[in-house]
PDB file of the backbone (N, CA, C, O) and the ligand in Angstrom, with CONECT records:
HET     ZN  A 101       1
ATOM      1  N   UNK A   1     -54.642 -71.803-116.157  1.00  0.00           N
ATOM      2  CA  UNK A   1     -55.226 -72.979-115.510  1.00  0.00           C
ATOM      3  C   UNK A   1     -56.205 -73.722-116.426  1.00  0.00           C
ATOM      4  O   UNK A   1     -56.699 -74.809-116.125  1.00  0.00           O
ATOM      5  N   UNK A   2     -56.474 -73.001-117.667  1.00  0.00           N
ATOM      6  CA  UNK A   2     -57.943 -73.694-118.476  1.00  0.00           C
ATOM      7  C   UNK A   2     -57.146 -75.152-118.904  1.00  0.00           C
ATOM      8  O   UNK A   2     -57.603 -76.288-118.783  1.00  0.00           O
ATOM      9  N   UNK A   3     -55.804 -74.752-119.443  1.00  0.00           N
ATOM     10  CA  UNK A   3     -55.396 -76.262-119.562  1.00  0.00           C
ATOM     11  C   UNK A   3     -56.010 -77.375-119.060  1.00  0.00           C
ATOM     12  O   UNK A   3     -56.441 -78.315-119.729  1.00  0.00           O
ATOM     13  N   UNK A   4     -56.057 -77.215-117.468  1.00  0.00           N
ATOM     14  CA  UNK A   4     -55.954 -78.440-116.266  1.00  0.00           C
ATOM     15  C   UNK A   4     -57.738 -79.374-116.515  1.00  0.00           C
ATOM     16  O   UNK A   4     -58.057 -80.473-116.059  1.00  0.00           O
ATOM     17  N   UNK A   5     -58.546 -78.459-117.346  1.00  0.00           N
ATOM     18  CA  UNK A   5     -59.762 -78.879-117.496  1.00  0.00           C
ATOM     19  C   UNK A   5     -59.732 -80.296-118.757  1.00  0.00           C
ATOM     20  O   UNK A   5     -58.650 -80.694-119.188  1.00  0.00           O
ATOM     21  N   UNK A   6     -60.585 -80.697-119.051  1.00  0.00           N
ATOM     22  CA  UNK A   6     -60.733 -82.264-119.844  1.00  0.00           C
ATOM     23  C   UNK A   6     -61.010 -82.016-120.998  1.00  0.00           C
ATOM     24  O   UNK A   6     -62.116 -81.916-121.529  1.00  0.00           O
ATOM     25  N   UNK A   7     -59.437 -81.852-121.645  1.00  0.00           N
ATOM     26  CA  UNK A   7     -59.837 -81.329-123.325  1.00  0.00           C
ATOM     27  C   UNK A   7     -59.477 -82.387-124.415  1.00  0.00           C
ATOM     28  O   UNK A   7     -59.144 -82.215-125.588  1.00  0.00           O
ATOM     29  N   UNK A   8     -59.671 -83.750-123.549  1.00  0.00           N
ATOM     30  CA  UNK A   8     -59.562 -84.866-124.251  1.00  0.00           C
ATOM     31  C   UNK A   8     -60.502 -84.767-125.253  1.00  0.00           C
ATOM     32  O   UNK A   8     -61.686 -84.530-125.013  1.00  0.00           O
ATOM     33  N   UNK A   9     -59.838 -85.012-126.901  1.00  0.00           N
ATOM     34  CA  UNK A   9     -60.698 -85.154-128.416  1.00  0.00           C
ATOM     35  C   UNK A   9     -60.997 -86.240-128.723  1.00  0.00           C
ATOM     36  O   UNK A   9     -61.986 -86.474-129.417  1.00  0.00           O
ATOM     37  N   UNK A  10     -60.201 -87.143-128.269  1.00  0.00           N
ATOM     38  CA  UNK A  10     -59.729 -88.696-128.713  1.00  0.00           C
ATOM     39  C   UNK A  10     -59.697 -89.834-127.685  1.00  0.00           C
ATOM     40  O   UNK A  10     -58.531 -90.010-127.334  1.00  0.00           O
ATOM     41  N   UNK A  11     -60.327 -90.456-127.231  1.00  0.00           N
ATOM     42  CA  UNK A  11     -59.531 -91.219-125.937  1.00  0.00           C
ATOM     43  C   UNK A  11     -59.084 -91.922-126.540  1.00  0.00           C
ATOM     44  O   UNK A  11     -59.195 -91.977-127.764  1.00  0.00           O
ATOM     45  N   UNK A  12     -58.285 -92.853-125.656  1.00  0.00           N
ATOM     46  CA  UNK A  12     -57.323 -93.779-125.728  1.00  0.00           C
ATOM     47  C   UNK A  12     -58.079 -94.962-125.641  1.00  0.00           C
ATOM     48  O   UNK A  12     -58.271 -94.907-124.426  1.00  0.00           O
ATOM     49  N   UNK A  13     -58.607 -95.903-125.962  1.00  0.00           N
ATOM     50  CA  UNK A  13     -59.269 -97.297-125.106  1.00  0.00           C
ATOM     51  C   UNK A  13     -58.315 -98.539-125.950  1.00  0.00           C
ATOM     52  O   UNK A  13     -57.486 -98.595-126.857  1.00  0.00           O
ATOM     53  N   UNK A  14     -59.057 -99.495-124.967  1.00  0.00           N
ATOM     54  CA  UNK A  14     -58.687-100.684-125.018  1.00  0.00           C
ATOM     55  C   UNK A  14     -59.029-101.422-126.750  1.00  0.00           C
ATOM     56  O   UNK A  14     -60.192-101.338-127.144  1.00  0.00           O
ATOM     57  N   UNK A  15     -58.539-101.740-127.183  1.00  0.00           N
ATOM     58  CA  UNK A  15     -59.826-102.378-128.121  1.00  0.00           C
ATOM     59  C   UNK A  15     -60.039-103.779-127.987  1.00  0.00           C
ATOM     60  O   UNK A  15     -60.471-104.365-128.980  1.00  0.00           O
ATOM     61  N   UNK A  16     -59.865-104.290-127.170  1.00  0.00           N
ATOM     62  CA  UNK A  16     -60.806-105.722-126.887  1.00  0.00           C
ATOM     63  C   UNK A  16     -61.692-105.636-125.809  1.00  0.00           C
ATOM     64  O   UNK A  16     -62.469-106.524-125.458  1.00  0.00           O
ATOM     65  N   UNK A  17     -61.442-103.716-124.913  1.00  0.00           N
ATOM     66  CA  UNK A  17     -62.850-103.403-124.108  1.00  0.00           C
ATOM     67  C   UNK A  17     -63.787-103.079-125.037  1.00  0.00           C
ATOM     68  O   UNK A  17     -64.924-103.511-124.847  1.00  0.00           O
ATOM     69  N   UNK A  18     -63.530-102.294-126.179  1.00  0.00           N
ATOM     70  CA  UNK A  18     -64.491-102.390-127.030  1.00  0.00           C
ATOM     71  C   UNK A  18     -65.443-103.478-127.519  1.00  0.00           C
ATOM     72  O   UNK A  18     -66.668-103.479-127.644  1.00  0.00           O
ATOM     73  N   UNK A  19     -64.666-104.254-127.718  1.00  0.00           N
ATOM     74  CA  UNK A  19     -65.318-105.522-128.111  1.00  0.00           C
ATOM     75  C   UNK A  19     -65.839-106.243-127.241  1.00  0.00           C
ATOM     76  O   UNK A  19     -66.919-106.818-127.370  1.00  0.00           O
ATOM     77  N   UNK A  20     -65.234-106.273-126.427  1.00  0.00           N
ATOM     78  CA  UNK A  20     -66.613-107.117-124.724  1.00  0.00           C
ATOM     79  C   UNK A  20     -67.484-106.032-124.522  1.00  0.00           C
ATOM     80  O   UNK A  20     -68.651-106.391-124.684  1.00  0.00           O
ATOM     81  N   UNK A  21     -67.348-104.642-124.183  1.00  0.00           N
ATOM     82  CA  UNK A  21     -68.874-103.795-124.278  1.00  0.00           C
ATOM     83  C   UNK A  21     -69.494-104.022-125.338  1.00  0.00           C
ATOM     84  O   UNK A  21     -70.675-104.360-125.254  1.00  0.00           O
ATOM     85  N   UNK A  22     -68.836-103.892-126.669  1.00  0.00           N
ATOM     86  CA  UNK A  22     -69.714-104.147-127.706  1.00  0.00           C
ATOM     87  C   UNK A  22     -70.587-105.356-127.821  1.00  0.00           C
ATOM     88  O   UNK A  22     -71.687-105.358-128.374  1.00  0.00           O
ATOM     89  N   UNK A  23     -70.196-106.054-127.435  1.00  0.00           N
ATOM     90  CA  UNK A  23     -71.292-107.219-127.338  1.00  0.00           C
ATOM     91  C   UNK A  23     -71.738-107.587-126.238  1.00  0.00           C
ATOM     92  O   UNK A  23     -72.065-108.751-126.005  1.00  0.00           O
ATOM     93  N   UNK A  24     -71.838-106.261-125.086  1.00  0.00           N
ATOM     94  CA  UNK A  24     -72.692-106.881-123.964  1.00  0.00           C
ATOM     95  C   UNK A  24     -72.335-107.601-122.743  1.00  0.00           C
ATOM     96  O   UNK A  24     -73.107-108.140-121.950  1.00  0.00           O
ATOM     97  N   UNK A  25     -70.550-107.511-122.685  1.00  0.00           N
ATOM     98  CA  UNK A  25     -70.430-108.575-122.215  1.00  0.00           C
ATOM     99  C   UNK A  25     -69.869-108.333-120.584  1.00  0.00           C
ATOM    100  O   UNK A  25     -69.140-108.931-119.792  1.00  0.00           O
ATOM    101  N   UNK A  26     -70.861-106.803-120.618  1.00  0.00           N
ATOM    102  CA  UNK A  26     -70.829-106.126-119.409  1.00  0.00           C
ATOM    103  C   UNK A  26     -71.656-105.180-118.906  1.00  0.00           C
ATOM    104  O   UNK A  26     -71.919-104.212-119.620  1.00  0.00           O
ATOM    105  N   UNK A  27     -72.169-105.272-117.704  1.00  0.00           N
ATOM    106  CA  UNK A  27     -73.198-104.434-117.174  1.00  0.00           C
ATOM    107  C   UNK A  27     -72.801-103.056-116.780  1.00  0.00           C
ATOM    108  O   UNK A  27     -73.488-102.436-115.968  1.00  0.00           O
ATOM    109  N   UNK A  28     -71.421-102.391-117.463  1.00  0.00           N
ATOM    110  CA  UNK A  28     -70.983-101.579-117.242  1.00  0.00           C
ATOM    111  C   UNK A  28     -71.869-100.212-118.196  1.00  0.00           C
ATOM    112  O   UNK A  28     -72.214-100.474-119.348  1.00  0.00           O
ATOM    113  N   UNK A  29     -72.078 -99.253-117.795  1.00  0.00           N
ATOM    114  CA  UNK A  29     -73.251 -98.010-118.262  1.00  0.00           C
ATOM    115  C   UNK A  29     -72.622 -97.451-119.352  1.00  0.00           C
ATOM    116  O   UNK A  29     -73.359 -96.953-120.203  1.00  0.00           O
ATOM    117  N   UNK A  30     -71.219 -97.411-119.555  1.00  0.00           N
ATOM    118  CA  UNK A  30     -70.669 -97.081-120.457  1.00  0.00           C
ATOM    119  C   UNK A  30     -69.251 -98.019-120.713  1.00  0.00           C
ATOM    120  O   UNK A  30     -69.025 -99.029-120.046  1.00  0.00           O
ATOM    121  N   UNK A  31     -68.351 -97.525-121.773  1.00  0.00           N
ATOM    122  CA  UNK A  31     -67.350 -98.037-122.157  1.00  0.00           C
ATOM    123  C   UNK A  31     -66.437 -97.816-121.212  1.00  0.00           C
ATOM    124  O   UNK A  31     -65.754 -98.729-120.748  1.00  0.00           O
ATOM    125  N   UNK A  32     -66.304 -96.088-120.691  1.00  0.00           N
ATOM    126  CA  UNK A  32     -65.347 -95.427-120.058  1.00  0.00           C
ATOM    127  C   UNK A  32     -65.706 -96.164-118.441  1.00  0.00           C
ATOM    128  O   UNK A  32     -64.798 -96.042-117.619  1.00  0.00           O
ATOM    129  N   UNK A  33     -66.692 -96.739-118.085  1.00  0.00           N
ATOM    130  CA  UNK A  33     -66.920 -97.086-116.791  1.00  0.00           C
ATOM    131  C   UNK A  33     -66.552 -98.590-116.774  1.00  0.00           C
ATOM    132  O   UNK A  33     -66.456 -99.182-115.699  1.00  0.00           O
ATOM    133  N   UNK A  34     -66.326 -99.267-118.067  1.00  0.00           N
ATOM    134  CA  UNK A  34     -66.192-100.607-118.599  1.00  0.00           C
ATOM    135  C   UNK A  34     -64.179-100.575-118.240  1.00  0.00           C
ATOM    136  O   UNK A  34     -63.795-101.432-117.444  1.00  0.00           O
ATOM    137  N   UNK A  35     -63.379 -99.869-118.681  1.00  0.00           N
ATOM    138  CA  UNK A  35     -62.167 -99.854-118.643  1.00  0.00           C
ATOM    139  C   UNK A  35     -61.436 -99.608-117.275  1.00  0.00           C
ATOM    140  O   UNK A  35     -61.553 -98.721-116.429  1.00  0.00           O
ATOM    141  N   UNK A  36     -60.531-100.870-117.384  1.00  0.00           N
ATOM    142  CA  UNK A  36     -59.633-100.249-116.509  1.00  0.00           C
ATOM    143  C   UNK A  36     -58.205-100.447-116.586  1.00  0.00           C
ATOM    144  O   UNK A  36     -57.657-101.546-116.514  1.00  0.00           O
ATOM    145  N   UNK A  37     -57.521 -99.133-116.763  1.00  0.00           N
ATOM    146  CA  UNK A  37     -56.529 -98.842-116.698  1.00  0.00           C
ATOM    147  C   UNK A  37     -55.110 -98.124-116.234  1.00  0.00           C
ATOM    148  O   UNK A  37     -55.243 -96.968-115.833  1.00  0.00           O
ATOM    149  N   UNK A  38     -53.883 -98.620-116.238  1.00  0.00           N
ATOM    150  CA  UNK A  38     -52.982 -97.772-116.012  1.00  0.00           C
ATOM    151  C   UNK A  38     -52.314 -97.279-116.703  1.00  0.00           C
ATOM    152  O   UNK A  38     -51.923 -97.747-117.772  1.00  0.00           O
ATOM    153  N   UNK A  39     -52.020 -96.145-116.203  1.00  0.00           N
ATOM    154  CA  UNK A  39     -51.028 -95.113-117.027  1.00  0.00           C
ATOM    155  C   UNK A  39     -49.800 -94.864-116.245  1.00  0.00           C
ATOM    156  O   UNK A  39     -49.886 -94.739-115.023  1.00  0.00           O
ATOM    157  N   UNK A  40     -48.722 -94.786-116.823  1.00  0.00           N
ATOM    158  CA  UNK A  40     -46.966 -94.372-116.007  1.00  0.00           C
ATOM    159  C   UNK A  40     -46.104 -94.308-117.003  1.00  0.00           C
ATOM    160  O   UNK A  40     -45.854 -94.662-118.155  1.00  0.00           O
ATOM    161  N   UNK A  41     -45.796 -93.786-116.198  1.00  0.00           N
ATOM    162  CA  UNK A  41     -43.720 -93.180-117.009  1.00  0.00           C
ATOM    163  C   UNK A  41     -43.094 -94.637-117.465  1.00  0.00           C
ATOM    164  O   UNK A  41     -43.161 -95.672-116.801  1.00  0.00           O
ATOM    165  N   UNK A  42     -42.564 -94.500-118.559  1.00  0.00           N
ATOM    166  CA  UNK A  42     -41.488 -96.166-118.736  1.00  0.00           C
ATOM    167  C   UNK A  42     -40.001 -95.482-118.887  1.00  0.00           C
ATOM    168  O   UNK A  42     -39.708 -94.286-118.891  1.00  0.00           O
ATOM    169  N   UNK A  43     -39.507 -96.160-118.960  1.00  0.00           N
ATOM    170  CA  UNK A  43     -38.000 -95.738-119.710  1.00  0.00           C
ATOM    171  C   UNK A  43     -37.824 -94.597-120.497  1.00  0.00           C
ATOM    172  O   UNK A  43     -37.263 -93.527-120.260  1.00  0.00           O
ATOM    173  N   UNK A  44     -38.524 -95.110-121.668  1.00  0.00           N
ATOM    174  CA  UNK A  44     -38.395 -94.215-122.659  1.00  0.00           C
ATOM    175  C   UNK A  44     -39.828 -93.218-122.853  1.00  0.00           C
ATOM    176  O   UNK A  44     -39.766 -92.334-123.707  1.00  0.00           O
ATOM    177  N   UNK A  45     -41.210 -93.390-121.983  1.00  0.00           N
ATOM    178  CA  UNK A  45     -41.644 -92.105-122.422  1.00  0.00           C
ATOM    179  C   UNK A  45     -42.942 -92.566-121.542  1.00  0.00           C
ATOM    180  O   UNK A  45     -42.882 -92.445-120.318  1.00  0.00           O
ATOM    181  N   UNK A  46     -44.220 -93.143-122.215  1.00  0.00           N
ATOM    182  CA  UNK A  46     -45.461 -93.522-121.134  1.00  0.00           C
ATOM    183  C   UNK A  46     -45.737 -94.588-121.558  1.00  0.00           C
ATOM    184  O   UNK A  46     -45.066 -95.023-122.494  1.00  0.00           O
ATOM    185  N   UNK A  47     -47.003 -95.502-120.918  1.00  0.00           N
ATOM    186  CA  UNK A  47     -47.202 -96.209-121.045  1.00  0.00           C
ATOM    187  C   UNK A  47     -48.938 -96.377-120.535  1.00  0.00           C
ATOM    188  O   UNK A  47     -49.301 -96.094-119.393  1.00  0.00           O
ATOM    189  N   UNK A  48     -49.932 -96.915-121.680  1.00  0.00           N
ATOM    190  CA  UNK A  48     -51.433 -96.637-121.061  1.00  0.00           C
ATOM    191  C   UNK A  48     -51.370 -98.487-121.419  1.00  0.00           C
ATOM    192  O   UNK A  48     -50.890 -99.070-122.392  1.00  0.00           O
ATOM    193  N   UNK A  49     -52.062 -99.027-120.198  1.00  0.00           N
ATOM    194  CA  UNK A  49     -52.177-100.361-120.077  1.00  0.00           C
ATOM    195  C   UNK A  49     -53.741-101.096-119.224  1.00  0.00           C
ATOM    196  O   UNK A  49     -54.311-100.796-118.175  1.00  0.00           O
ATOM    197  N   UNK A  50     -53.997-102.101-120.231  1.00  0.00           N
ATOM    198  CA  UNK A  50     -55.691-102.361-119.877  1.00  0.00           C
ATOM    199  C   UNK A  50     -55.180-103.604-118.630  1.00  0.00           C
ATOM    200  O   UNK A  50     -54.609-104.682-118.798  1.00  0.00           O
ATOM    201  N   UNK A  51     -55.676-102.898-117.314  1.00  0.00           N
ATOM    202  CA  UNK A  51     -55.803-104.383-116.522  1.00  0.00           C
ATOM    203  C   UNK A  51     -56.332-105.133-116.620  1.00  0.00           C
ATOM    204  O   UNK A  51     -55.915-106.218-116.215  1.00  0.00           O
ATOM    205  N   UNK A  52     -57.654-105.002-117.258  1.00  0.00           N
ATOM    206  CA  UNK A  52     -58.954-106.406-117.335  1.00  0.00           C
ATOM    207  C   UNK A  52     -58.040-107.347-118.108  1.00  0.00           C
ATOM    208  O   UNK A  52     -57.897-108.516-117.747  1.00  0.00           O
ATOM    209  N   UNK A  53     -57.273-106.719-119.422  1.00  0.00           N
ATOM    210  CA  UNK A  53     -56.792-107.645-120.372  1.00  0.00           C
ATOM    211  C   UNK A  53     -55.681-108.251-120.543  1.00  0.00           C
ATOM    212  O   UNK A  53     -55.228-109.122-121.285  1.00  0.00           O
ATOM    213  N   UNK A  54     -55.183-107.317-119.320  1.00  0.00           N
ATOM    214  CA  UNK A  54     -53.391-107.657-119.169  1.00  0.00           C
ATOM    215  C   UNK A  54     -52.546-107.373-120.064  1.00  0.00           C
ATOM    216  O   UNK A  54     -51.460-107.948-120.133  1.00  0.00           O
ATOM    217  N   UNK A  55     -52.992-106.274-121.029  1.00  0.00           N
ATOM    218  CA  UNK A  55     -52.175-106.008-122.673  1.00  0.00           C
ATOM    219  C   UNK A  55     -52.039-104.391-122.615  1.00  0.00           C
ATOM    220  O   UNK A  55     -52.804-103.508-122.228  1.00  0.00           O
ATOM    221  N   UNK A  56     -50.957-104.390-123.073  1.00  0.00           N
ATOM    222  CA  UNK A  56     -50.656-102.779-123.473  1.00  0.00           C
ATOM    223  C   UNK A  56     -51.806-102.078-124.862  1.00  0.00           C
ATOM    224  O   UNK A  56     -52.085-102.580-125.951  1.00  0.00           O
ATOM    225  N   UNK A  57     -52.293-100.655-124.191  1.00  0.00           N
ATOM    226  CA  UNK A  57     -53.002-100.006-125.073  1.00  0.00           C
ATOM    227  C   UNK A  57     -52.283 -98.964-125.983  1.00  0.00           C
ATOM    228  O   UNK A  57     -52.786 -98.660-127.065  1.00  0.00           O
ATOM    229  N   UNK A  58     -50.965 -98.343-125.504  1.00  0.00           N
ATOM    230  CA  UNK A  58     -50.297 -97.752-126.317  1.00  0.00           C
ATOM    231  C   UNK A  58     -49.008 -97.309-126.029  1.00  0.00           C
ATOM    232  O   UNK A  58     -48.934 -96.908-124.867  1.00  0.00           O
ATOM    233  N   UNK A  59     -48.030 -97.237-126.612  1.00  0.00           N
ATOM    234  CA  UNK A  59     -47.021 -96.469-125.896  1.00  0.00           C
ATOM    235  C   UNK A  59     -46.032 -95.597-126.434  1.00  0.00           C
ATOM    236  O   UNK A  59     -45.469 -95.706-127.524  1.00  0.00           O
ATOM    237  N   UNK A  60     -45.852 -94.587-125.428  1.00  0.00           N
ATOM    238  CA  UNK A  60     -45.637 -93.000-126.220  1.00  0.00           C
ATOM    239  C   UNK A  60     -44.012 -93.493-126.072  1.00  0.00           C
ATOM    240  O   UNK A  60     -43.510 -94.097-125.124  1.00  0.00           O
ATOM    241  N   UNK A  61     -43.336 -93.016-127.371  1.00  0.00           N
ATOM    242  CA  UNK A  61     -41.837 -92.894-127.234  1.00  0.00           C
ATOM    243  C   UNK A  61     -41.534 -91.169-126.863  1.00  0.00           C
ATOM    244  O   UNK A  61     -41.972 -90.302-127.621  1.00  0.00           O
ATOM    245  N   UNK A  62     -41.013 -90.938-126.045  1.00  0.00           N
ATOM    246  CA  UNK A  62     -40.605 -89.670-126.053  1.00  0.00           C
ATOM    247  C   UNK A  62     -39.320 -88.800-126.788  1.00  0.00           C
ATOM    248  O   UNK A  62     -39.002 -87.622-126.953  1.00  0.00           O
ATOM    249  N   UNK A  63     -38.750 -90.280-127.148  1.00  0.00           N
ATOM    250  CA  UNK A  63     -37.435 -90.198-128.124  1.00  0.00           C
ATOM    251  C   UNK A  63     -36.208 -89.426-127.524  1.00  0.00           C
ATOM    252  O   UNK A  63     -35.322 -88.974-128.250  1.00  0.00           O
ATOM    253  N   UNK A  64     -36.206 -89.287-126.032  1.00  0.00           N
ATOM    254  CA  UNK A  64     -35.496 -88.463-125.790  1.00  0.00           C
ATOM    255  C   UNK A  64     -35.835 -86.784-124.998  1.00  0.00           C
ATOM    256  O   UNK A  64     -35.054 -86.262-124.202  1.00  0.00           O
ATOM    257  N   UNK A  65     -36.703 -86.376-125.292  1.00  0.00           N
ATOM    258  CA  UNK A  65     -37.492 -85.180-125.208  1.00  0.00           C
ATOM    259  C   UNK A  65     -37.758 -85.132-123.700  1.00  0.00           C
ATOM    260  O   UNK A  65     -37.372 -86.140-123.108  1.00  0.00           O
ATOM    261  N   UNK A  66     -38.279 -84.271-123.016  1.00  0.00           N
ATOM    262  CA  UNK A  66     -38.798 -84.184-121.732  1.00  0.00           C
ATOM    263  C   UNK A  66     -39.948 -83.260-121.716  1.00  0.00           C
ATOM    264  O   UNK A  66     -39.771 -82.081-121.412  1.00  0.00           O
ATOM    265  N   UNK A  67     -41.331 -83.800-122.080  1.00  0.00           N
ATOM    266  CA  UNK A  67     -41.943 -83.129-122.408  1.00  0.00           C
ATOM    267  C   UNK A  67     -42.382 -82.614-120.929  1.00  0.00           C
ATOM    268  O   UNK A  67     -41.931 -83.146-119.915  1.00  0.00           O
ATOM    269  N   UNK A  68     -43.254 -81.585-120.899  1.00  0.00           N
ATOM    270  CA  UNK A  68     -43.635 -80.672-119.999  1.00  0.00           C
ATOM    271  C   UNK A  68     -44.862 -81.401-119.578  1.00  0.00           C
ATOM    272  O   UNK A  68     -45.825 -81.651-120.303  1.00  0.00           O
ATOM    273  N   UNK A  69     -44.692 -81.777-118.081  1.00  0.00           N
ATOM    274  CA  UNK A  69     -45.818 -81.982-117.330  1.00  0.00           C
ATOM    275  C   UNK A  69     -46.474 -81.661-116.319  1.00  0.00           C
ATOM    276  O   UNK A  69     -45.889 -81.682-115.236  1.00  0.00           O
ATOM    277  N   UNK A  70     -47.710 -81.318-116.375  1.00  0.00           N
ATOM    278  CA  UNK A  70     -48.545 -80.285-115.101  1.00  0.00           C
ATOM    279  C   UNK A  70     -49.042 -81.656-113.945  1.00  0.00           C
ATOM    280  O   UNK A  70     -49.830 -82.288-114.648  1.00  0.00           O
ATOM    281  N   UNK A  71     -48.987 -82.200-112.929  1.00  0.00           N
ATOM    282  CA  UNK A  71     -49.867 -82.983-111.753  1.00  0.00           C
ATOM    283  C   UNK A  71     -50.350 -82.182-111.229  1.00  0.00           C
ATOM    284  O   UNK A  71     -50.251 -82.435-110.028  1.00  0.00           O
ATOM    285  N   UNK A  72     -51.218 -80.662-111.487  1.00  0.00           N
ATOM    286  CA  UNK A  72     -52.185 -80.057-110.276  1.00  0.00           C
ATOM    287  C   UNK A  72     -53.117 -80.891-111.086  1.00  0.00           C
ATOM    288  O   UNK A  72     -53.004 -81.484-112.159  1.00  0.00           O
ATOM    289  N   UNK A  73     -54.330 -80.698-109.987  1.00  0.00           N
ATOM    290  CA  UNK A  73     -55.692 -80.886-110.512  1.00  0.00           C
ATOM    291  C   UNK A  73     -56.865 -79.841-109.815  1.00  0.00           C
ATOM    292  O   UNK A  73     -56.998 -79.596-108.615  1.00  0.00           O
ATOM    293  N   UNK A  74     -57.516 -79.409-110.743  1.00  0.00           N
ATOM    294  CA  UNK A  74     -58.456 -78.553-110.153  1.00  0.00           C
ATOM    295  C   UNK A  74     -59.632 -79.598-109.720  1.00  0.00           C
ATOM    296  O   UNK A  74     -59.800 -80.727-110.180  1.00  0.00           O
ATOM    297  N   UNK A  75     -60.475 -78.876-108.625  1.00  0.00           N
ATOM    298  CA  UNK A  75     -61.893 -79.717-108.382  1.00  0.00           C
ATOM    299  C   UNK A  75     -62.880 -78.467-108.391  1.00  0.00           C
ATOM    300  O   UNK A  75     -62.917 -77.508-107.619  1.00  0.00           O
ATOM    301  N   UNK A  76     -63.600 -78.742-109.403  1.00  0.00           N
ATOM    302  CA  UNK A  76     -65.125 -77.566-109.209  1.00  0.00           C
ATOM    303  C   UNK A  76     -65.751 -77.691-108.098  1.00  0.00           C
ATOM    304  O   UNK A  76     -66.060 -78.757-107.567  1.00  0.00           O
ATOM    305  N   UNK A  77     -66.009 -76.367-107.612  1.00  0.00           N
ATOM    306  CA  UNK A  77     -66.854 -76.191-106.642  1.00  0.00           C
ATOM    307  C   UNK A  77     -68.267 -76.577-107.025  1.00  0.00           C
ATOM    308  O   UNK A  77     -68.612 -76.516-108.205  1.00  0.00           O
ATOM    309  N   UNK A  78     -69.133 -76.987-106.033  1.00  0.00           N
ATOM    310  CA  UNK A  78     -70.242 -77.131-105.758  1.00  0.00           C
ATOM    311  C   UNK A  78     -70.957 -76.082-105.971  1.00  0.00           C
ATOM    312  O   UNK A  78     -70.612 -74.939-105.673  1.00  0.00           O
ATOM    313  N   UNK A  79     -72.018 -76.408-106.511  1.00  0.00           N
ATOM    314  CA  UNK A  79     -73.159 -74.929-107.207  1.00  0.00           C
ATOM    315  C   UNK A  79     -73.880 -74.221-105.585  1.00  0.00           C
ATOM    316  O   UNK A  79     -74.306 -73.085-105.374  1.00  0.00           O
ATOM    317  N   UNK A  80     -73.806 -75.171-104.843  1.00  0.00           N
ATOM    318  CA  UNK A  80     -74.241 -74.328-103.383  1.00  0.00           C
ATOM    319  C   UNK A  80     -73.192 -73.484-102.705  1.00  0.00           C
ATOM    320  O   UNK A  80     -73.512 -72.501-102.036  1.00  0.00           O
ATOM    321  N   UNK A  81     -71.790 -73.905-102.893  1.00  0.00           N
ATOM    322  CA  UNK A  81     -70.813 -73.162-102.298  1.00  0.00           C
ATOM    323  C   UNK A  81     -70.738 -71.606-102.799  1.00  0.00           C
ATOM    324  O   UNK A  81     -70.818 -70.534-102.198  1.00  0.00           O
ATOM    325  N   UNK A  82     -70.486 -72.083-104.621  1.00  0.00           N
ATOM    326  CA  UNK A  82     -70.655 -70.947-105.523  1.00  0.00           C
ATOM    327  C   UNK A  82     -71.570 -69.529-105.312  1.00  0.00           C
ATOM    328  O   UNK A  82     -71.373 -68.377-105.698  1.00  0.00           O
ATOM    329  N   UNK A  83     -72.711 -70.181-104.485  1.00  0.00           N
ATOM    330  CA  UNK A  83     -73.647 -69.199-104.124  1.00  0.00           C
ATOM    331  C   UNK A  83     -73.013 -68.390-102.636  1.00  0.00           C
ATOM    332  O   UNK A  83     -73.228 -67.186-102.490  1.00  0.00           O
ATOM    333  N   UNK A  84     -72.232 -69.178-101.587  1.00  0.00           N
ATOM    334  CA  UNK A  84     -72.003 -68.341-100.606  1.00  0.00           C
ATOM    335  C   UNK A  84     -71.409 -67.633-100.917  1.00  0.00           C
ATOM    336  O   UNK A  84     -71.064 -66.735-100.150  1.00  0.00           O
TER     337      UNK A  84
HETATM  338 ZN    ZN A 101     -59.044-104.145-122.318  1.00  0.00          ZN2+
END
């Protein structure tokens, strides 16, 4: 299950969200709270896409392949539950 935890190294972003946070051009607290995006299956593999900008951020060819995918998600318990 340790997989299912956030072992993102790299994110993915926008880079013209970069560039409107970078200069302020949002009262958003961070970058990651600045973005918004979708992610889905295409044809040929995924697809991560910025709504603010209406432009594609990247897209995975799978070339064929079927790579292996997990949809559980764990949710941590609460440090008060933990105690009952
Ligand atoms: Zn963007």
């Amino acid at each position: 299950m340790e997989h299912l935890f956030n072992h993102i190294k790299e994110p993915i972003v926008c880079a013209r969200c970069i560039e409107d946070f970078g200069q302020g051009h949002s009262d958003a607290a961070s970058l990651r709270g600045y973005m918004r995006i979708d992610v889905g299956f295409t044809e040929t593999g995924l697809q991560i896409w910025c709504q603010r900008h209406e432009a594609n951020i990247c897209v995975i060819d799978f070339e064929g392949a079927q790579p292996t995918a997990d949809f559980r998600s764990l949710i941590k318990k609460s440090s008060s539950s933990d105690k009952a």
